[in-house]
C-alpha positions as a Markdown table, in Angstrom:
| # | Residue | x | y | z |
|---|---|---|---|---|
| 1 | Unk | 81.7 | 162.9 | 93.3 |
| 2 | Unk | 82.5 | 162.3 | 89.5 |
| 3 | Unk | 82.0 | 166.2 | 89.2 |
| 4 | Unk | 83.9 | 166.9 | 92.1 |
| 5 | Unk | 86.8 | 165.1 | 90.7 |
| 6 | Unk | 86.5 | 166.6 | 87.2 |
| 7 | Unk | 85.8 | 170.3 | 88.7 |
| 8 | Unk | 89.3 | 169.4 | 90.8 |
| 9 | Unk | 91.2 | 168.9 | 87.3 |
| 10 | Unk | 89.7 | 171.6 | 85.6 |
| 11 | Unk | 89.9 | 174.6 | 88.4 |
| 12 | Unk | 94.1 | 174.7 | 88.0 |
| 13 | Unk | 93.6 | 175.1 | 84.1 |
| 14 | Unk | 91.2 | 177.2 | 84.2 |
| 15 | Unk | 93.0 | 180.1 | 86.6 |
| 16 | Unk | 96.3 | 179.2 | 85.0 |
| 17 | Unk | 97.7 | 177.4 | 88.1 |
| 18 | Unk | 100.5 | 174.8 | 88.3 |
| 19 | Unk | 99.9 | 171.1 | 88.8 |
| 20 | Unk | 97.7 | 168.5 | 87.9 |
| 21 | Unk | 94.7 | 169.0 | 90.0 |
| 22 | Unk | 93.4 | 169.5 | 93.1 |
| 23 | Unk | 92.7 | 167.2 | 96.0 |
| 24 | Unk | 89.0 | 166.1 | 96.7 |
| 25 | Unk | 87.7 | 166.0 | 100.0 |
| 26 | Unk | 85.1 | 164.3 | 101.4 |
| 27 | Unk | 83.1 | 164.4 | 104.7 |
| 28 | Unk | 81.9 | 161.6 | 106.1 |
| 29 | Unk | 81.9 | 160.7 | 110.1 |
| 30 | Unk | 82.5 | 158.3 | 111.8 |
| 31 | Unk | 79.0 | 158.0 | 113.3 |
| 32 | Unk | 77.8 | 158.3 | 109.5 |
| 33 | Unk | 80.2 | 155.5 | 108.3 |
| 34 | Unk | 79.4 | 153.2 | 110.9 |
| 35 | Unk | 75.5 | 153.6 | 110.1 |
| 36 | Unk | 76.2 | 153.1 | 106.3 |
| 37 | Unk | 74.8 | 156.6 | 105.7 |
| 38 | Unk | 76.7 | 157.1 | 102.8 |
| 39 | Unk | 77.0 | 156.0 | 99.3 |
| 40 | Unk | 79.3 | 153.7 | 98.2 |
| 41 | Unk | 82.0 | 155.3 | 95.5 |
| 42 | Unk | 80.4 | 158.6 | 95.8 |
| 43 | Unk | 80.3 | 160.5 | 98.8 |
| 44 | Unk | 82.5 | 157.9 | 100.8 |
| 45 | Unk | 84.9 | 158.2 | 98.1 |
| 46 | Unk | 88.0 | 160.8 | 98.0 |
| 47 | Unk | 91.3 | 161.4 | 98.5 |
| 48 | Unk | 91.1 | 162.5 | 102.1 |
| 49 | Unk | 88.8 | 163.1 | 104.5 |
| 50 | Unk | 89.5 | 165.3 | 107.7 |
| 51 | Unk | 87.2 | 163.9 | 110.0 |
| 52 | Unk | 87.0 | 160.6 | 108.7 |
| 53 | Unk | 88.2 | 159.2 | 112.5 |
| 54 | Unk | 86.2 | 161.4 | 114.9 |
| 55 | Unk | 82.4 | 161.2 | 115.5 |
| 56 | Unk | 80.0 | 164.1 | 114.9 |
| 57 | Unk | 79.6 | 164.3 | 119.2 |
| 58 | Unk | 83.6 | 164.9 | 119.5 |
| 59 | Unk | 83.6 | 167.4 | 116.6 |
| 60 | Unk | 80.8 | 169.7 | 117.8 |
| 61 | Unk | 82.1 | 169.6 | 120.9 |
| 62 | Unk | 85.8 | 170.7 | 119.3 |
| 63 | Unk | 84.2 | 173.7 | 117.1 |
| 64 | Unk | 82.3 | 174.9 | 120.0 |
| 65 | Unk | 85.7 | 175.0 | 121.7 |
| 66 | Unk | 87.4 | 177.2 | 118.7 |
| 67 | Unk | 83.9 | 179.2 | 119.0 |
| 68 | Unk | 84.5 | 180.2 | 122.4 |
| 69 | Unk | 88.7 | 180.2 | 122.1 |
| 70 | Unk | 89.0 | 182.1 | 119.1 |
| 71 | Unk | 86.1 | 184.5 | 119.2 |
| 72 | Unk | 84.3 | 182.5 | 116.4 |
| 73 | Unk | 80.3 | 183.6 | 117.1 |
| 74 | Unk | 79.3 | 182.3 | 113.4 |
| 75 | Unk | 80.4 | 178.8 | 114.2 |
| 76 | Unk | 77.5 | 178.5 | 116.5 |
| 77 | Unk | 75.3 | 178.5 | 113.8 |
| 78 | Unk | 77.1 | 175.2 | 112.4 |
| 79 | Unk | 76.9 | 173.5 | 115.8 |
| 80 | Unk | 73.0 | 174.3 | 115.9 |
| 81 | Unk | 72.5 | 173.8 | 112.4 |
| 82 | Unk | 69.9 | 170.6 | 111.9 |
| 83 | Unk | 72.2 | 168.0 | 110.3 |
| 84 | Unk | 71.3 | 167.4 | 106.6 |
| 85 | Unk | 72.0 | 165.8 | 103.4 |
| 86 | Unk | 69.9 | 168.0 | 101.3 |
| 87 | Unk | 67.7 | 164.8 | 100.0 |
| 88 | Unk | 64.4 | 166.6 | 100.3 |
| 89 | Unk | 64.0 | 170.5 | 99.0 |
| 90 | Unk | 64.4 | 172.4 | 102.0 |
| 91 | Unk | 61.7 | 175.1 | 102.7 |
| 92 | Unk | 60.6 | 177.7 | 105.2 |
| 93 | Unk | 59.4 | 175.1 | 107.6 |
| 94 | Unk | 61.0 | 172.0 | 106.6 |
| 95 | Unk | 64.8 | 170.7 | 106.3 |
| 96 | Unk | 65.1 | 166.9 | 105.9 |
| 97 | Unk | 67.2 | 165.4 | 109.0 |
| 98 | Unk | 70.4 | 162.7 | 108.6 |
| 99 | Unk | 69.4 | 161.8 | 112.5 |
| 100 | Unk | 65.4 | 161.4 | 111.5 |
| 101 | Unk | 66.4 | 159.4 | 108.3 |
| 102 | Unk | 69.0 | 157.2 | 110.4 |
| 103 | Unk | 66.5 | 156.8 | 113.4 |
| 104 | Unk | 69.7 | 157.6 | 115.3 |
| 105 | Unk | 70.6 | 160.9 | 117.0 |
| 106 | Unk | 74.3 | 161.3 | 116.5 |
| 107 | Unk | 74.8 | 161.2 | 120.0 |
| 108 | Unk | 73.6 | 157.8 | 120.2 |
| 109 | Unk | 75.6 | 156.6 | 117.3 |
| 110 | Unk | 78.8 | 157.9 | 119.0 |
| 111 | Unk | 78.0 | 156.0 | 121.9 |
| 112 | Unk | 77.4 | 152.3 | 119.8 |
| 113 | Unk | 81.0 | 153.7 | 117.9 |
| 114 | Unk | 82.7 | 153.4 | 121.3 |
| 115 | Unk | 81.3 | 150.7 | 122.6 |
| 116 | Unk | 81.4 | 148.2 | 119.5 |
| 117 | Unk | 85.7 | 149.8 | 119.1 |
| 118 | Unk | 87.0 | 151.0 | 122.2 |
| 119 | Unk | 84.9 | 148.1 | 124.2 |
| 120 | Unk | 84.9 | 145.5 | 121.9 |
| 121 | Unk | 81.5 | 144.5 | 122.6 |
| 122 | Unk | 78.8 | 142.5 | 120.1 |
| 123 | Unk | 75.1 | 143.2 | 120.5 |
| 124 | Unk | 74.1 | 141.6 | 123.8 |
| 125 | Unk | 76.9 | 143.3 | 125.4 |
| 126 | Unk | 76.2 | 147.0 | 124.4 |
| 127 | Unk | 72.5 | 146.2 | 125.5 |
| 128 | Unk | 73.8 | 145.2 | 128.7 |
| 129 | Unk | 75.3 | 148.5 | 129.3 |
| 130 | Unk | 73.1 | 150.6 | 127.5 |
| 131 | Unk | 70.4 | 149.2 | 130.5 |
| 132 | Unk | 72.3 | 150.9 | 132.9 |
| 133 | Unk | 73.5 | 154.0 | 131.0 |
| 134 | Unk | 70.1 | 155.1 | 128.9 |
| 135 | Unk | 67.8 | 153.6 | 132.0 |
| 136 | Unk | 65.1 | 156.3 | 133.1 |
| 137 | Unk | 65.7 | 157.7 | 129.4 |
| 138 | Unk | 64.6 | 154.4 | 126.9 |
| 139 | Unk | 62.4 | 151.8 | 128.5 |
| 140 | Unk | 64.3 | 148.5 | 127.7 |
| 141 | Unk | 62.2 | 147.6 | 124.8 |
| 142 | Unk | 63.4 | 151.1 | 123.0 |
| 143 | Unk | 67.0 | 150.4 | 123.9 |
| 144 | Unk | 67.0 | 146.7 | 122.4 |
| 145 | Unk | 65.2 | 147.9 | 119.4 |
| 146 | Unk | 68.1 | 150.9 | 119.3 |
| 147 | Unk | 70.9 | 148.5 | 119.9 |
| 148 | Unk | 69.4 | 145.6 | 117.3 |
| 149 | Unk | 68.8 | 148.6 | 114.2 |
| 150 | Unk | 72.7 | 149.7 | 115.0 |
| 151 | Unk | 73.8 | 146.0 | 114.8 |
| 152 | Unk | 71.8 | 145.2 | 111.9 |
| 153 | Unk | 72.8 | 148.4 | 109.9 |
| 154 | Unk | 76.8 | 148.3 | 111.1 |
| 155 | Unk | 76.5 | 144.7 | 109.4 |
| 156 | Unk | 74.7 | 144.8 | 106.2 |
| 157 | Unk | 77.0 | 148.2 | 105.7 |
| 158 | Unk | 80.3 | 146.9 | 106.3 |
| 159 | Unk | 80.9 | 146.3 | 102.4 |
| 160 | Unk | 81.1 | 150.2 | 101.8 |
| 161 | Unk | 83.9 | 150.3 | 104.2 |
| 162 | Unk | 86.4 | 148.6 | 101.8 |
| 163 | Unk | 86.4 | 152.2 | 99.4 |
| 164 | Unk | 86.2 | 154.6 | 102.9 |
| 165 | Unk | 87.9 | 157.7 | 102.2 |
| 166 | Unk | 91.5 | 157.7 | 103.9 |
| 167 | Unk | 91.7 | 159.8 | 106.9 |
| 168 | Unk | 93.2 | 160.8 | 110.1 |
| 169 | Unk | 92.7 | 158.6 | 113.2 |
| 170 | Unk | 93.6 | 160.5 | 116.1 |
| 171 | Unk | 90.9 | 157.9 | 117.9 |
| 172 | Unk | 90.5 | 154.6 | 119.6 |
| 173 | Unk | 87.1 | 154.7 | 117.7 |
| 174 | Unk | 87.7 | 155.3 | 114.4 |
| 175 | Unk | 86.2 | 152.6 | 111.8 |
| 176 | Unk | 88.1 | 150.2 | 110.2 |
| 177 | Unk | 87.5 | 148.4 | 106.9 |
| 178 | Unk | 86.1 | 145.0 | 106.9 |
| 179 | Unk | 89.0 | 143.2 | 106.4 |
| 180 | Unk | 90.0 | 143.7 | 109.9 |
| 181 | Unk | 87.1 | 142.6 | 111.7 |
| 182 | Unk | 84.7 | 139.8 | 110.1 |
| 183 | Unk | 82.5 | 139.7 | 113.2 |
| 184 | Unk | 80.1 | 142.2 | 111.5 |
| 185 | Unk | 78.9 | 139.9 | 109.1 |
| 186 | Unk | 77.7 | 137.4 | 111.6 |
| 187 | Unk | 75.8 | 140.1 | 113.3 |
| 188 | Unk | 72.3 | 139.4 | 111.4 |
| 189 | Unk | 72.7 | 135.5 | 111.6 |
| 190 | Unk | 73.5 | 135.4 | 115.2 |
| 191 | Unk | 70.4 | 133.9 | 116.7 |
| 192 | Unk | 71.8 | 133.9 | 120.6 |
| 193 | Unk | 72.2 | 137.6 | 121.6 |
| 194 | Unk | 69.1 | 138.4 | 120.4 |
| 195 | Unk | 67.5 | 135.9 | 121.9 |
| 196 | Unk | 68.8 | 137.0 | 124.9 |
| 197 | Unk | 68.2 | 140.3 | 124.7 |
| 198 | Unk | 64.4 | 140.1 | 123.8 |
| 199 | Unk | 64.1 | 137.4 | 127.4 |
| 200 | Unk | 65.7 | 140.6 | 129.0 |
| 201 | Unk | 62.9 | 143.0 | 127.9 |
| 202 | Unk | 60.3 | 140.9 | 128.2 |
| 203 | Unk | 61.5 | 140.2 | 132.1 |
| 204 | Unk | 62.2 | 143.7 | 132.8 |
| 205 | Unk | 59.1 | 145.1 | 131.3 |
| 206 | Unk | 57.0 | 142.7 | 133.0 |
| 207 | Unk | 58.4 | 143.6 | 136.1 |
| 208 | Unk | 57.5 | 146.8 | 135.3 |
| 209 | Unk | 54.1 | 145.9 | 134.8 |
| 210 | Unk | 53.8 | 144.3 | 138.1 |
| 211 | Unk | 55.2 | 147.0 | 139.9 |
| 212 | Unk | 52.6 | 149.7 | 138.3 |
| 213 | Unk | 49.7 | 147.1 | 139.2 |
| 214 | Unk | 50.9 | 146.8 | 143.2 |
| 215 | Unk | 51.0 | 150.4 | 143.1 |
């Protein structure tokens, strides 16, 4: 980002343009902020960010609609693209995933943004939905493992939120810094949810258990 911001100085001088300097984007989602998947005062760190406020679910969905609405066929091969950072030299065979390093599609990371924004719910309550919404595709142990890693990261993160590049909330979702909501600190010292949570799994697995031995 420090050559970003030097390259955006130099670029007007060197063509023999006007002004001071350029501005310097960066390109961090929501989804990605929320995880932490980012660097503090590097990549996180601009002067705007255009999709600083939507998640990477909502803006697939919106290029695949300029795909189709403008007669755009090459932006398929951004929505299809695997997501990557570049961390590991990419080869014939191998291209290092954001969503395999996160242990977090981005799908499911859009749905813990709404829930923990739009819903205003804490860990034990987002595990209480997720039951009903992920059942028949996570048992309930995956899901509380799911919803404890999101909690857990969101927390330990939150400090990277205070130098988030400014950007355009057009969303209930988007993420705020932690100045605005202190609940995410507690997260990993909160003993009750969790305790909850793992009494729910073990219940409805040993239900489970019980049902497959009758049968």
């Amino acid at each position: 980002m420090v050559l970003a911001y030097m390259f955006a100085q130099l670029l007007p001088w060197v063509r023999g343009l006007p002004g001071g300097g350029l501005l310097v984007l960066s390109s961090a989602n929501v989804d990605e902020s929320l995880r932490g998947y980012l660097t503090k005062y590097d990549c996180s760190s601009a002067d705007i960010n255009p999709i600083g406020g939507i998640s990477k679910t909502d803006l697939k969905s919106f290029i695949a609609y300029a795909r189709d609405e403008f007669k755009l066929p090459i932006l398929h091969d951004f929505i299809t693209a695997v997501p990557t950072a570049e961390l590991e030299p990419i080869t014939h065979n191998y291209v290092q995933s954001d969503e395999a390093d996160m242990g977090f599609t981005y799908d499911e990371l859009s749905v813990f943004g709404k829930l923990r924004k739009n819903h205003k719910l804490g860990p034990w309550g987002a595990f209480e939905k997720l039951l009903h919404e992920w059942s028949g595709v996570m048992s309930p142990r995956q899901i509380a493992d799911k919803t404890r890693n999101f909690f857990w990261y969101y927390a330990i993160n939150r400090h990277k939120m205070t130098t988030i590049t400014p950007a355009y909330h057009a969303e209930a979702y988007s993420p705020d810094d932690n100045r605005f909501d202190l609940r995410p600190f507690l997260y990993p010292a909160f003993s009750w949810p969790y305790k909850k949570i793992e009494a729910t799994v073990a219940r409805l697995m040993g239900d489970s258990e019980k049902g497959e031995k009758e049968e």
